[in-house]
Each structure stands twice: as structure tokens, then as C-alpha cells.
C-alpha positions in Angstrom: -23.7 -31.0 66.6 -26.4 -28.9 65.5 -28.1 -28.8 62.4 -26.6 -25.5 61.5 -23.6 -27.1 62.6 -23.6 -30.0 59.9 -24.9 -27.8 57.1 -21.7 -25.7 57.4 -19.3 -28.7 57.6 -21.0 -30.2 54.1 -20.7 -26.6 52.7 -16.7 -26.9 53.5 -16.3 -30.4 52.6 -18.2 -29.5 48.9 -15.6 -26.2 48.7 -12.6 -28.6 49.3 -14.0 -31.1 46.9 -14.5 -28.3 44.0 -11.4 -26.8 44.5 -9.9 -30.5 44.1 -11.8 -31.1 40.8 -10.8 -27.4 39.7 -8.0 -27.8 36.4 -4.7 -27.1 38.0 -2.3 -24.8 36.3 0.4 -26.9 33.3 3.9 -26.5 34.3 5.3 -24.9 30.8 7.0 -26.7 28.4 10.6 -26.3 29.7 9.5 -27.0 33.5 7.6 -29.8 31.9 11.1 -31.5 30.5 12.7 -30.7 33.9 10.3 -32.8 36.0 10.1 -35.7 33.2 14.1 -35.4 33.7 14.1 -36.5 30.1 14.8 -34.3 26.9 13.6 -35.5 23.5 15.3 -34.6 20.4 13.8 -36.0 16.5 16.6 -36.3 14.4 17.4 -37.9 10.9 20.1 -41.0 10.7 23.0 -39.7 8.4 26.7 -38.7 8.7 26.2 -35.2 9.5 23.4 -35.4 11.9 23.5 -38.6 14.0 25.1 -42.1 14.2 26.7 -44.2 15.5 30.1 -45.4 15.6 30.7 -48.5 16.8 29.0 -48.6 20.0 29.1 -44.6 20.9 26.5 -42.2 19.5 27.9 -39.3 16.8 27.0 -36.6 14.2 27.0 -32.8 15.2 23.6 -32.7 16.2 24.0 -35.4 18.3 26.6 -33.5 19.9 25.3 -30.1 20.4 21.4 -31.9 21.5 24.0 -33.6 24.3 25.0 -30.4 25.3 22.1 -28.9 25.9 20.8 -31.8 27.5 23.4 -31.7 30.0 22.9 -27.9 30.9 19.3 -28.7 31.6 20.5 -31.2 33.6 18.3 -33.8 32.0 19.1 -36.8 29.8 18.9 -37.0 25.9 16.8 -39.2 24.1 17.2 -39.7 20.9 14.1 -40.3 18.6 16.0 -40.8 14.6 14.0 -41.2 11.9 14.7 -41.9 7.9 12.3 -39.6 6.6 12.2 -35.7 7.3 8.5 -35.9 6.7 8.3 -38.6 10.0 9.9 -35.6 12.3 7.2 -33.0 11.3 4.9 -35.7 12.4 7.0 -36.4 15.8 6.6 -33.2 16.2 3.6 -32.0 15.5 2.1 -35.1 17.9 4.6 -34.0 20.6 6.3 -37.0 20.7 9.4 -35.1 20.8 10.5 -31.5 22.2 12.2 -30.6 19.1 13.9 -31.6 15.9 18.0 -31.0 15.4 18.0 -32.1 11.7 20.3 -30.4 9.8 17.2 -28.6 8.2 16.9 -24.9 6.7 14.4 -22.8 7.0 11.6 -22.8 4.1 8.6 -20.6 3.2 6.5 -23.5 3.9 8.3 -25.0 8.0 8.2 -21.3 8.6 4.5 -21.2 8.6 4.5 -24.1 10.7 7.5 -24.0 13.0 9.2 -21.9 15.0 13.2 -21.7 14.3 15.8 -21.7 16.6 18.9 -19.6 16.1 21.4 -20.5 12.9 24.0 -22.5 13.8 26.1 -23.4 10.6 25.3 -22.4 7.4 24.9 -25.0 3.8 24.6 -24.1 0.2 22.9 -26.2 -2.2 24.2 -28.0 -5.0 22.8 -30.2 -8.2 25.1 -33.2 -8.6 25.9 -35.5 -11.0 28.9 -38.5 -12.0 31.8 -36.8 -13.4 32.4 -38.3 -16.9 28.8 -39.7 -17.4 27.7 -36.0 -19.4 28.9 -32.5 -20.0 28.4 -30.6 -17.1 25.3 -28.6 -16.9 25.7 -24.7 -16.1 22.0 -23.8 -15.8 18.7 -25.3 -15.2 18.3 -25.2 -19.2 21.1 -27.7 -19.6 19.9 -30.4 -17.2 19.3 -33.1 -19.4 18.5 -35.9 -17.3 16.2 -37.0 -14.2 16.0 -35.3 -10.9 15.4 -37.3 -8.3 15.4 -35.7 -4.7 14.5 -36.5 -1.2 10.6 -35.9 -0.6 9.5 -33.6 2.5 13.1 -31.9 2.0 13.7 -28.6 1.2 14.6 -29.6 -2.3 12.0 -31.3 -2.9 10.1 -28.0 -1.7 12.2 -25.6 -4.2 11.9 -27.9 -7.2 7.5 -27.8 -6.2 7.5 -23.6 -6.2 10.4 -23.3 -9.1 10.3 -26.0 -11.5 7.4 -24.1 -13.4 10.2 -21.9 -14.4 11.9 -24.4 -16.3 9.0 -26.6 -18.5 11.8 -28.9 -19.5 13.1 -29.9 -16.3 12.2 -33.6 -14.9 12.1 -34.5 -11.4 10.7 -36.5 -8.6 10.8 -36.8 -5.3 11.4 -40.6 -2.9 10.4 -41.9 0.1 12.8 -44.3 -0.7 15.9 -43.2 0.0 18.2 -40.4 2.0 20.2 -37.7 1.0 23.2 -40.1 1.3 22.0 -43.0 -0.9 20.7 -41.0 -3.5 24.7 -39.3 -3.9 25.4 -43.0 -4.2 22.5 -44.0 -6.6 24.3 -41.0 -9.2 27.6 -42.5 -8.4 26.2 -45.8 -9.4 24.5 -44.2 -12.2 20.9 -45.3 -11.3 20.1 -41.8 -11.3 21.3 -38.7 -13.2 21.5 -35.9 -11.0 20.3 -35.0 -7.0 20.5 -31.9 -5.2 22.8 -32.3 -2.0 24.0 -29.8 0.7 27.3 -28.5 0.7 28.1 -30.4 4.3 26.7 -33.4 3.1 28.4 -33.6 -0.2 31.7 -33.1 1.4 32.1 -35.8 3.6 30.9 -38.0 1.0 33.5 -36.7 -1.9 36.2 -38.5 0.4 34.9 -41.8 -0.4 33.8 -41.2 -3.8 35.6 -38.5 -5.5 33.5 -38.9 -8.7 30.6 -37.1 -7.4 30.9 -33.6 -9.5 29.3 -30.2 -9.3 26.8 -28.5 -11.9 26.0 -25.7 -10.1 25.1 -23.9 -6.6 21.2 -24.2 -6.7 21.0 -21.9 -3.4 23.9 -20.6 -1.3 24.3 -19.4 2.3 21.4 -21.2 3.7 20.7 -20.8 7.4 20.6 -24.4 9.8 18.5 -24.3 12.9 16.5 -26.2 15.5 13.1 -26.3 15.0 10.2 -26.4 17.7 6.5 -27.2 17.3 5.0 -23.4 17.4 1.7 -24.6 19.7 3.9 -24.8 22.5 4.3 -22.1 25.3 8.0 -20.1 24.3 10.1 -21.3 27.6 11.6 -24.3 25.6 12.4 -21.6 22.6 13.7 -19.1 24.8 16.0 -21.5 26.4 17.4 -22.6 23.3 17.9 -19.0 22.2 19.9 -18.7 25.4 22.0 -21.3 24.7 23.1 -20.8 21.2 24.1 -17.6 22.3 26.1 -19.0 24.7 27.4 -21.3 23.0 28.7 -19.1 20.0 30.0 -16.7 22.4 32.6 -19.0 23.9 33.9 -20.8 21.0 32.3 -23.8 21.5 30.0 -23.5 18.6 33.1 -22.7 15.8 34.9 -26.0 17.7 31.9 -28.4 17.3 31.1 -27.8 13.7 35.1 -27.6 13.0 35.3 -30.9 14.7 32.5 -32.6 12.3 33.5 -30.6 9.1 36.0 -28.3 9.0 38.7 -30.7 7.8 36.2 -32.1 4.8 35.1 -28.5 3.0 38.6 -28.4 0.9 38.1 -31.1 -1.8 40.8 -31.7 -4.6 39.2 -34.6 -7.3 43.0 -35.6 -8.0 44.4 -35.9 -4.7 41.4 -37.8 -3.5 41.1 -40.5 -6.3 44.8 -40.9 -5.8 44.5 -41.4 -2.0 41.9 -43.9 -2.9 43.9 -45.9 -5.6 47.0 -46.0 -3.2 44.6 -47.9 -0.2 43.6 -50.6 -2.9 47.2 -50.6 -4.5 50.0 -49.7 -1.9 48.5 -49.7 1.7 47.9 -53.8 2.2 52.1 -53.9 1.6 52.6 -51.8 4.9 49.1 -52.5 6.7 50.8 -55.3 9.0 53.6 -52.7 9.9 51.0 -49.9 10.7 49.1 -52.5 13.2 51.8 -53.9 14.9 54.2 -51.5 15.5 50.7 -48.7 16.2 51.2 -49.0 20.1 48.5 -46.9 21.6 47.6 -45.4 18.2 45.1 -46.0 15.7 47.0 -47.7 13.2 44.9 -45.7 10.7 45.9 -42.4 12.0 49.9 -43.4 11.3 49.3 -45.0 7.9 47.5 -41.5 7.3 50.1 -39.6 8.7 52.8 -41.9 6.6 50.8 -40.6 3.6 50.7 -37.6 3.7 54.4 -37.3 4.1 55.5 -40.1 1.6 52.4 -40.8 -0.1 53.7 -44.7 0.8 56.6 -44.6 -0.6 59.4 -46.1 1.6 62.2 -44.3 -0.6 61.0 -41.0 -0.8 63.8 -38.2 -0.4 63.1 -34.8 0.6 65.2 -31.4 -0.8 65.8 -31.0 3.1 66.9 -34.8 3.7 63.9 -36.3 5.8 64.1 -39.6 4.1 61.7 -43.3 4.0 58.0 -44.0 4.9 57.5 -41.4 7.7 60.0 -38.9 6.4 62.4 -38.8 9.5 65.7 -36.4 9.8 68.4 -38.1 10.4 68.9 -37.0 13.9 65.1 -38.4 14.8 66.0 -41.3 13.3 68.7 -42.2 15.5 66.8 -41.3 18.8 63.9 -43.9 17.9 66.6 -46.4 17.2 66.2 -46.5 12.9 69.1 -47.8 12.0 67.9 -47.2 7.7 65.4 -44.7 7.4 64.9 -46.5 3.8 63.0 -49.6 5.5 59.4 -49.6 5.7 59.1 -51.4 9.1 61.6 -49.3 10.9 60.8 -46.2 9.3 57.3 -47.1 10.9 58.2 -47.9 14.4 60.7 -45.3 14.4 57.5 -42.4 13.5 55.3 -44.3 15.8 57.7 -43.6 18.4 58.3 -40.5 17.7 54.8 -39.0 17.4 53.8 -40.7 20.5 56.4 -38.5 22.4 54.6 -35.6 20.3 51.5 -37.0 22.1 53.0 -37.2 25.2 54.9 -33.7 24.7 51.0 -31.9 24.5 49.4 -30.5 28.0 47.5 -33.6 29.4 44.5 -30.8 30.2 44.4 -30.4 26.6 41.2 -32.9 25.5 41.0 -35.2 22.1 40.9 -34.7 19.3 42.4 -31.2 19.5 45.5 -33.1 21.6 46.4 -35.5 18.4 45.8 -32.4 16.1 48.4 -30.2 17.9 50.7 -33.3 18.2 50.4 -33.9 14.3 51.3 -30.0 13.9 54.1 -30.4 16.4 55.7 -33.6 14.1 55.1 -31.5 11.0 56.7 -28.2 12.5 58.3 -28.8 15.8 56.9 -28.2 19.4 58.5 -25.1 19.6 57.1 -23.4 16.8 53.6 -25.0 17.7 54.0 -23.2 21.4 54.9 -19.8 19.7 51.9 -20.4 18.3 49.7 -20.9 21.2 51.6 -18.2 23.0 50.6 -15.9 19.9 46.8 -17.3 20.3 46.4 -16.0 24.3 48.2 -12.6 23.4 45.4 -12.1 20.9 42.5 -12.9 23.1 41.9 -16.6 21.6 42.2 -19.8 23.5 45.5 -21.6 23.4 44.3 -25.2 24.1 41.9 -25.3 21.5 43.1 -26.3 17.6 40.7 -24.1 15.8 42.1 -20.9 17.2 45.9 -21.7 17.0 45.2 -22.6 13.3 44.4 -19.0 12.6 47.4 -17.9 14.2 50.1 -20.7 12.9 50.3 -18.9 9.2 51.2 -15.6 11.4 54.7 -16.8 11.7 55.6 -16.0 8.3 55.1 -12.3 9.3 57.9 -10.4 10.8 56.0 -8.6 12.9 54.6 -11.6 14.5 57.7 -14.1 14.9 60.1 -11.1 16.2 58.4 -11.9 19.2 58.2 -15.3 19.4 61.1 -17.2 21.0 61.7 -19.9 17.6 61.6 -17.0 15.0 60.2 -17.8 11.3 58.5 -20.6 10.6 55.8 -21.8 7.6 52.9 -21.9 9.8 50.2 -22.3 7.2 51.9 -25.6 6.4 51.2 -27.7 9.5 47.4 -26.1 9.0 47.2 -27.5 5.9 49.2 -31.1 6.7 47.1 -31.4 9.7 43.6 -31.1 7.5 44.9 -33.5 5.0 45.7 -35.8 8.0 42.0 -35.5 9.2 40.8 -36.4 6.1 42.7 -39.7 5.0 42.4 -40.9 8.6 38.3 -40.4 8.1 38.5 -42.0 4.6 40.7 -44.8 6.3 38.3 -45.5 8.9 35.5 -45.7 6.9 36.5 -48.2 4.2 38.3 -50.3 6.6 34.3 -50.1 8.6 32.8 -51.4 5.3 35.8 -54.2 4.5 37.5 -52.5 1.9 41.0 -52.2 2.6 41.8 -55.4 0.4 44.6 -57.5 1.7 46.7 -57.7 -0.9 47.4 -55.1 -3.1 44.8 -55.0 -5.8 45.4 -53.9 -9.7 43.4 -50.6 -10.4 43.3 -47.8 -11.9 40.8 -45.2 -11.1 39.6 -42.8 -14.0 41.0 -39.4 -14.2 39.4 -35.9 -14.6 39.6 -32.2 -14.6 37.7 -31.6 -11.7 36.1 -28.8 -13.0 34.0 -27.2 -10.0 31.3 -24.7 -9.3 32.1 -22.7 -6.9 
């Protein structure tokens, strides 16, 4: 080999070499997530965002980042953090691909963030404990400490609006969540917070005393958020999606799933439900468990409430009698010999809403099933089916609980049950027995979590009020 020979080889092997040392083109951001086969989601531990219960992961965020996790055919980690100001950080380092929070968009995330589309909407209210002062009905008439979470948006009005009101006292803690501080005013260690409207109303079923002063801000937009430095395939993608999913119905379904049975509070009804756990519910509780079967032995003492309010002699105008409120003829089918008995009248509507169950399309998934089998036990299959059968004829999904509910109250009109086969029925009351339901059974479940369903009944009486509400 010459030497001309040689000097061109060298001059080939340096070109091979440069164009190994040369920066290869990044993958973008939503490739990047696809070859790491991972998707990672910040998110803040709380009942409307993400928990878990017992062993399985929960919350609505949870649920929609799951979603999308599985359409990009990756899986979902979950980074949760206390403190709202922690996921700016996650996500400013790029330790996570976004944040699913629960968080609204404010002046000051929107100059650093970019927002994914709304996905549920919150207002904003100043709390405080009914009975501990007169209610506010305006900033001038706060008379007593504010103490919010810090980094939320809150804490973000109350630092560009406070200088409105010179009397007004406030602070903002690292200490605590949104959560703990409803239950520091409850406690009365502090006088009033500011909590969102989604919040606030899961939390009202446990402790009814928490009252409204006044909206502070109203129709407030939720949305992902994504660190802005980032290429816009990730953004874009979640733009697609939302879109998507709104357009099918899935969207309406998972937020009704998390909170559409909690936004109708009533302060009576609720402090009553809670007195009659600590009170009347330890009598039956050993009737509930054994004779549950395959049911939740919470869901039938809920159900057992709502139509009795646990009263094993209660009489109807129509002639459903006992603890679970059965006609005559059921009674005899499920083998109640005294609808008046508290153990048989028990069994007899475990039975019977179990063939409810059982009665419900099997391709029909939970919890939608049980809610369409708690409106068939109210109502009767056959007005629930002219229901569904009204729901396809008007371009909604007949499987799915959130668009039959619409269409249940539509058998009151003539126009509507002259073409069903079982005529007239109430239909707006199994919509509103089957919320009710939804919302004892949650209450149940969580104080039997935290050990307090007592025993034996317990002599209480909780304080009464008017209730008064902002709207």
C-alpha cells in the first residue's frame, strides 16, 4: 500500500471518527417517554387527586394519568408529593413529564407553564365552623385568621388582593394540605381557609359542620400542566387526548364517577346520617355483615337507609314495610315471613337486590352495574330499561349511568313514556335515591376505614343548624 494509499485511509478513518463524535439529533419529548416505556406524572396526595385505597391506587387524576398512560402504551409512575410548591420543582428539574394536580391556572403558573386543556371546573370558597361566628358576607366582615395552603392558588390571590382589604389577616403553611386545614377549622384551631368547591364536598360528608361565607372565585378552569422548556409533542398529545376523551363521554363519566354524587350537600340530612351510624347502625351492623353475601355490607346498610332511615317499623303510604322497605309480594319471594324483623327484612333485600345485580347486562362494568341495579330496586327493571331504551333513541349510551340519569326524569312526560313499553313512572326519583345511596355508602366506608362505627350504639346528639349557604 502506497503512501498515497495510507494517507487516504487515515483521511476516512478521521471522517468516520468526527462524524461519531458529532451530537446526534434528541428524540422529542413524547418519543423520549415512548423509548423509556415509562410515563411520569407529579401529583399531590389528597381525596380528589390520588390515593390509595387499601392496596389499589385512586383519585381522578390518578385515573385519567392511567388512561393516558395506557394509550401511549407506556406505564404510569406516580411521583405524589404534599406540597404544590415540590411539583413546580419536579417539574421544572424534569423529574417528571407533567403534573395532574387538581391545579387552576394563575397569572403567575401561566408565565411559567404551559396548560393543558380544562377538564372539570372548581369555584372557590372561604370556609369556616358553622356556629363558631356570624357568617361573613364579604371580605369586610372576616373577622378572624386566614390560614391557606402556601404555593396554592389561594395563597397566590390573597398575595395580589389582600391590599384591597387592610383589615384582612392571613398566612400561608407549609404545614399542612388543603384537607387538614378544613379539619383544623372544624377543630377550631383556625378560623377560616379557602377550599375548592370539589374538595369541600367530599369532605362535608364526614363533617357537615364545615359552612360557607362566600364564593371567593367561581368557574375556575382545571388542567394539566407541562414544563414550557420542553419541545410541544408531549403538549400536543395531551391536547389530542382530552379531546378525545370529552368527545366520547368518558370524560363527563370519570369526573361523575369521583364527584358527581357529592356536589348536592344538605347540612340536616348529613348530620342526621352521621348521628344515626353512632346511634342506630351498631344494632343492625351484625345483620348487614352476615347476611351481605357478595355485597359490601356498607352498600346495603346504605341502601337500608335511605329507604328506612334504620328503622325496622317504618310503613310506607304505598305499603312497602320494615328495614329495607319490601312489598309484600317481594317479601314472599325472598322467603320474609315479617317484613317488621330487622334480620329478615335484611336477608330478604339482600336477596333481592342481588337478583337486581344479576338482572343488569354482565357487559355492563362497575360501578355503573350496582348504580343501575340500585335504580332498578328503587323503580323496577322495567322502568329502568325504558330508560336505557329512551337513552340510545336519543343518541346517548345505554350502558353507561350518567346518560340514563338524564333520561330517567323523562318518564314523567307524556310525550316520552307513550312510547315506552311500562308507561309513567317518577324517574327523577331513582336519580336522586341512587346519589343519596352513593353518598352514605362513601361516608360509610370511610369512617368504618378510620374505626368509627362504634360497636354499640353510642349516646349523641349532634348540634343543629340552619345551613344557611352561599351559593
Amino acid at each position: 500500500m502506497g503512501v498515497t494509499e495510507v494517507a487516504r485511509w487515515l483521511a476516512l478513518l478521521a471522517l468516520v471518527l468526527l462524524a461519531g463524535c458529532a451530537p446526534q439529533p434528541q428524540p422529542d419529548h413524547l418519543t423520549e417517554i415512548k423509548q423509556r416505556g415509562v410515563l411520569r406524572v407529579g401529583t399531590l396526595l389528597g381525596p380528589t387527586t390520588y390515593y390509595h385505597d387499601f392496596e389499589n391506587e385512586s383519585g381522578l387524576e390518578y385515573a385519567l394519568a392511567a388512561t393516558f398512560a395506557e394509550q401511549l402504551d407506556v406505564e404510569l409512575e406516580i411521583v405524589s408529593r404534599f406540597n404544590v410548591n415540590d411539583l413546580f420543582v419536579l417539574l421544572d428539574q424534569q423529574q417528571v413529564d407533567l403534573v395532574a394536580a387538581g391545579l387552576d391556572r394563575t397569572p403567575r403558573r401561566d408565565r411559567r407553564y404551559r396548560f393543558g386543556p380544562p377538564y372539570q371546573e372548581v369555584a372557590q370558597r372561604l370556609v369556616y365552623r358553622q356556629g363558631s361566628r356570624e357568617r361573613p358576607r364579604d371580605w369586610s366582615q372576616v373577622d378572624g385568621e386566614i390560614v391557606v395552603v402556601a404555593g396554592s392558588s389561594h395563597h397566590d390571590w390573597l398575595q395580589r388582593n389582600a391590599k384591597d382589604y387592610p383589615g384582612l389577616r392571613w398566612r400561608a403553611t407549609n404545614e399542612h394540605d388543603a384537607t387538614e386545614l378544613l379539619r383544623a377549622v372544624i377543630d377550631g384551631e383556625i378560623a377560616y381557609t379557602i377550599a375548592d368547591s370539589n374538595i369541600l364536598d367530599m369532605q362535608r360528608r364526614y363533617f357537615p359542620n364545615i359552612s360557607v361565607a362566600f364564593t371567593v372565585r367561581d368557574d375556575l378552569d382545571i388542567s394539566w400542566m407541562l414544563a414550557p422548556g420542553r419541545d410541544g409533542s408531549l403538549y400536543a398529545e395531551v391536547i389530542r387526548f382530552f379531546g378525545e376523551l370529552r368527545q366520547s363521554g368518558e370524560l363527563a363519566q370519570l369526573v361523575d364517577r369521583h364527584f358527581g354524587h357529592v356536589a348536592q350537600f344538605n347540612y340536616v340530612d348529613t348530620s342526621l346520617f352521621i348521628e344515626a351510624v353512632q346511634t342506630t347502625l351498631p344494632k343492625y351492623r351484625d345483620y348487614f355483615v352476615e347476611h351481605s353475601g357478595r355485597l359490601d355490607w356498607r352498600l346495603l346498610a346504605a341502601i337500608a337507609y335511605q329507604e328506612s332511615l334504620w328503622n325496622p317499623r317504618a310503613v310506607s303510604p304505598t305499603g312497602v314495610r320494615g328495614l329495607m322497605m319490601l312489598t309484600l309480594p317481594t317479601a314472599a319471594q325472598m322467603g320474609v315471613s315479617s317484613r317488621l324483623n330487622p334480620e329478615e327484612s335484611i336477608r330478604g333485600g339482600a336477596r333481592y337486590f342481588e337478583r337486581m345485580l344479576d338482572t343488569i347486562p354482565a357487559r355492563i362494568p362497575e360501578p355503573d352495574r350496582t348504580w343501575f341495579a340500585l335504580a332498578a330496586y328503587n323503580i323496577g327493571y322495567g322502568h329502568l330499561e325504558d330508560a336505557r331504551v329512551l337513552t340510545e333513541r336519543q343518541g346517548g349510551d345505554p350502558d353507561r349511568w350518567i346518560d340514563v340519569r338524564k333520561r330517567l326524569p323523562l318518564l314523567r312526560q307524556k310525550k316520552y313514556y307513550r312510547q315506552t313499553r311500562y308507561g309513567f313512572a317518577r324517574g327523577d326519583e331513582p336519580v336522586r335515591y341512587v346519589g343519596n345511596i352513593r353518598r352514605y355508602y362513601d361516608t360509610l366506608v370511610w369512617l368504618d376505614e378510620r374505626g368509627r362505627i362504634p360497636a354499640q350504639p353510642l349516646d349523641i346528639s349532634l348540634p343543629r343548624g340552619s345551613g344557611d349557604e352561599a351559593p
